[in-house]
C-alpha positions in Angstrom: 178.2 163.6 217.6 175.5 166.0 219.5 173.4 165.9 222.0 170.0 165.7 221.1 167.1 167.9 222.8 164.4 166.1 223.4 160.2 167.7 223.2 157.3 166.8 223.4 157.6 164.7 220.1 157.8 160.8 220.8 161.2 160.0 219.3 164.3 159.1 220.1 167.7 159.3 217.9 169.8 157.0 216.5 171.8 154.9 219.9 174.8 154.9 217.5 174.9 158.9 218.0 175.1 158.5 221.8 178.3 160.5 222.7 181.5 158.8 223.7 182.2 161.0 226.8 180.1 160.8 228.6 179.9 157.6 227.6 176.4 157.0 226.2 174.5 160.1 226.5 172.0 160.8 223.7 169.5 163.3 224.7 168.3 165.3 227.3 164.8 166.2 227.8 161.2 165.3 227.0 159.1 163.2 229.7 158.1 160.2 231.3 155.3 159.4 230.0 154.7 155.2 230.0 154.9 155.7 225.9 158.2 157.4 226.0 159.6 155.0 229.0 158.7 152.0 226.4 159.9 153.4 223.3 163.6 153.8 225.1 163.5 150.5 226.5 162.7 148.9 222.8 165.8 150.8 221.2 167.8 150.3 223.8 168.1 153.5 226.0 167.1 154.2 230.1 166.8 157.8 231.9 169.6 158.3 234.2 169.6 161.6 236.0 169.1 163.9 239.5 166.6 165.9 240.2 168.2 168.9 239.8 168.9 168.0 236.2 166.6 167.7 233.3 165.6 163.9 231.8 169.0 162.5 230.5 168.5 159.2 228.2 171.7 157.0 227.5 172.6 154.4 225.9 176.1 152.7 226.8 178.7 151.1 224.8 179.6 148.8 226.1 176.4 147.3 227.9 176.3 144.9 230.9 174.4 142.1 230.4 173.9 138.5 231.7 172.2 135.2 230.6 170.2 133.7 233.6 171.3 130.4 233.7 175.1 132.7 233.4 174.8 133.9 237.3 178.0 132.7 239.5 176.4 131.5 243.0 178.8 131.5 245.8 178.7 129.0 248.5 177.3 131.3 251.1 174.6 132.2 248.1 173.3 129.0 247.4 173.2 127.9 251.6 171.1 130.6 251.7 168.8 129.7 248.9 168.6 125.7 250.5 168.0 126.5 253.7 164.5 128.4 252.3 164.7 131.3 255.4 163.3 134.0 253.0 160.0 134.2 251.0 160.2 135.1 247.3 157.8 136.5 245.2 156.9 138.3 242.1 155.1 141.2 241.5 153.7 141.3 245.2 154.9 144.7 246.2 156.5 146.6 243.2 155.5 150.0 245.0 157.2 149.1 247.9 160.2 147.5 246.1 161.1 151.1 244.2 160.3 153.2 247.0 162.9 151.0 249.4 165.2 151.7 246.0 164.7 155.0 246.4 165.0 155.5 250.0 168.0 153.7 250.5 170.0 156.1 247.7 168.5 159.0 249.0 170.3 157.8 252.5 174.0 157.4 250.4 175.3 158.5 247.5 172.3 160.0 246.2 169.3 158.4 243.3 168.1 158.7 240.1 165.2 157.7 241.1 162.8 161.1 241.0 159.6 161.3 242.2 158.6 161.2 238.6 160.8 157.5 238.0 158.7 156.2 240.5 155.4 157.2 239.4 156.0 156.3 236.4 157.3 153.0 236.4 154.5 152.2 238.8 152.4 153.0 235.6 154.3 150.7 233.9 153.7 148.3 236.6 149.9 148.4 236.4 150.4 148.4 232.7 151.9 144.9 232.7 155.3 145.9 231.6 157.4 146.2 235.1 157.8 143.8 237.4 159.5 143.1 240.2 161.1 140.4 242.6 160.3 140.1 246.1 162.3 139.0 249.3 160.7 138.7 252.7 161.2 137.9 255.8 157.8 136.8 257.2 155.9 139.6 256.6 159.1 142.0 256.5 160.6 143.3 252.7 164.3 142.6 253.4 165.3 142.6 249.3 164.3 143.3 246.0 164.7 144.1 242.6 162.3 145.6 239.6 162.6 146.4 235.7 161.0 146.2 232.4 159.6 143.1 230.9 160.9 143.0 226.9 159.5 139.5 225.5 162.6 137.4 226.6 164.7 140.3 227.7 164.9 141.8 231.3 165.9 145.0 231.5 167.1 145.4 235.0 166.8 148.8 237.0 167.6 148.5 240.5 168.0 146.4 243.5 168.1 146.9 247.3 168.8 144.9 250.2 168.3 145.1 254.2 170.0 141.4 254.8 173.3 139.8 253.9 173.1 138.2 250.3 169.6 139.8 249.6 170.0 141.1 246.9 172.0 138.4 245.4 169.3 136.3 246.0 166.4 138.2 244.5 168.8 137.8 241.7 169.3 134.3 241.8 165.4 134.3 242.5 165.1 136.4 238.7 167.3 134.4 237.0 165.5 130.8 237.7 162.8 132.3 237.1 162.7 134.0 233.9 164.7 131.2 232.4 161.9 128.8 233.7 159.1 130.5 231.2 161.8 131.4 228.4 163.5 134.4 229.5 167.0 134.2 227.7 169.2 137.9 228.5 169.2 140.5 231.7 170.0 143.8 231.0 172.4 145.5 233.9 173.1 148.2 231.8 176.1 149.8 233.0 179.4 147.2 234.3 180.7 147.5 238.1 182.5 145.3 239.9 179.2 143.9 242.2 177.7 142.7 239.0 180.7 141.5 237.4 181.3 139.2 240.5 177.7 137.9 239.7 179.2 136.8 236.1 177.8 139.6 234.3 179.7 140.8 231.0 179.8 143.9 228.8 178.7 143.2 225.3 179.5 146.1 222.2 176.6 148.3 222.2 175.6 147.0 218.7 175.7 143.6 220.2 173.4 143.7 222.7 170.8 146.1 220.1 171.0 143.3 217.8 169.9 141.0 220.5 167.3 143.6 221.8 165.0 143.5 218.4 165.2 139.8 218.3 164.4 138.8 221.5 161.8 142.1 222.5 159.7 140.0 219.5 159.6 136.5 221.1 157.8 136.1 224.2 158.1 134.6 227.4 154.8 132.5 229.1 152.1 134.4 230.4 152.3 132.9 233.6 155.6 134.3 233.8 154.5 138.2 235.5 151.9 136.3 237.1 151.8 137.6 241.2 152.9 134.1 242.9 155.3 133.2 245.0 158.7 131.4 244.2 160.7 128.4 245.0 163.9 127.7 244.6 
């Protein structure tokens, strides 16, 4: 196994020749660009990187995944949902909803979200292929989450919360959702102990690519990335 370097050329190796440590790295280089963003995402592979490193692209094996109607809701969770104290949303404030992803690394451990991430996944956004789950509190953004729209996949990037159980309960939010219009599988990529409390599970990387081609072909209702608002 190598590491690939990535140029201008749109193309991506093989996911099978991602290296085993670190565990699914498969090239480093390249750009941004919407095209490149998409062709990842439809074989499988995400940029995860600093910004004082050059575009890394990986491709993990295993990969965490969950089915929607899969998500464990703790008591305190579902009170929360039933007493209705939060608006939800989709695709009402997907700048807002990365750049509070962004800000709120930048304050701790550190992002992955670059200047560059953001600008281009809002181009995805206007493009109709990222979309993003809202939580507010009145007029405040207390929680969120966005990612790429795959047919009946969700590939799931990032999440942030500013109130107990927020998070969690954009989650929930997703999950009713895209299961409502026919989404069947949510990406979480990489396996830690927050999402496995949420019931998510780590499939064989060939598993979940074998899932990826089928289900990136079906799609989900159009009124599915529609901007509304949500009840649950």
């Amino acid at each position: 196994m190598y590491l690939t370097q990535l140029n201008e050329t749109l193309w991506f190796p093989d996911p099978a020749t991602a290296l085993k440590e670190p565990d699914g790295l498969l090239a480093v280089g390249g750009d941004l660009r919407p095209e490149r963003l998409l062709l990842a995402y439809r074989m499988g592979i995400f940029p995860w990187y600093d910004q004082s490193q050059p575009p890394l692209w990986w491709s993990p094996d295993p990969r965490a995944v969950i089915s929607p109607d899969a998500l464990y809701v703790s008591r305190s969770l579902a009170r929360l949902a039933r007493k209705q104290r939060y608006r939800l949303t989709v695709n009402h404030a997907f700048e807002a909803v990365i750049r509070h992803c962004r800000e709120l690394r930048e304050d701790g451990p550190g992002t992955w979200i670059t200047p560059d991430i953001e600008h281009n996944y809002c181009r995805l956004h206007h493009q109709g292929h990222a979309h993003s789950i809202e939580v507010w509190d009145e007029q405040r953004l207390v929680a969120g989450l966005y990612g790429i729209g795959l047919g009946r996949l969700f590939c799931g990037e990032s999440m942030f919360h500013l109130v107990s159980n927020g998070s969690k309960l954009a989650m929930l939010a997703l999950c009713r959702h895209f299961a409502h219009y026919g989404g069947t599988l949510i990406d979480c990529q990489l396996p830690n102990p927050h999402l496995q409390s949420l019931g998510v599970k780590s499939w064989p990387r060939s598993r979940f690519l074998h899932k990826l081609r089928e289900l990136q072909t079906q799609s989900v209702s159009a009124l599915c990335w529609q901007s509304q608002e949500l009840s649950l």
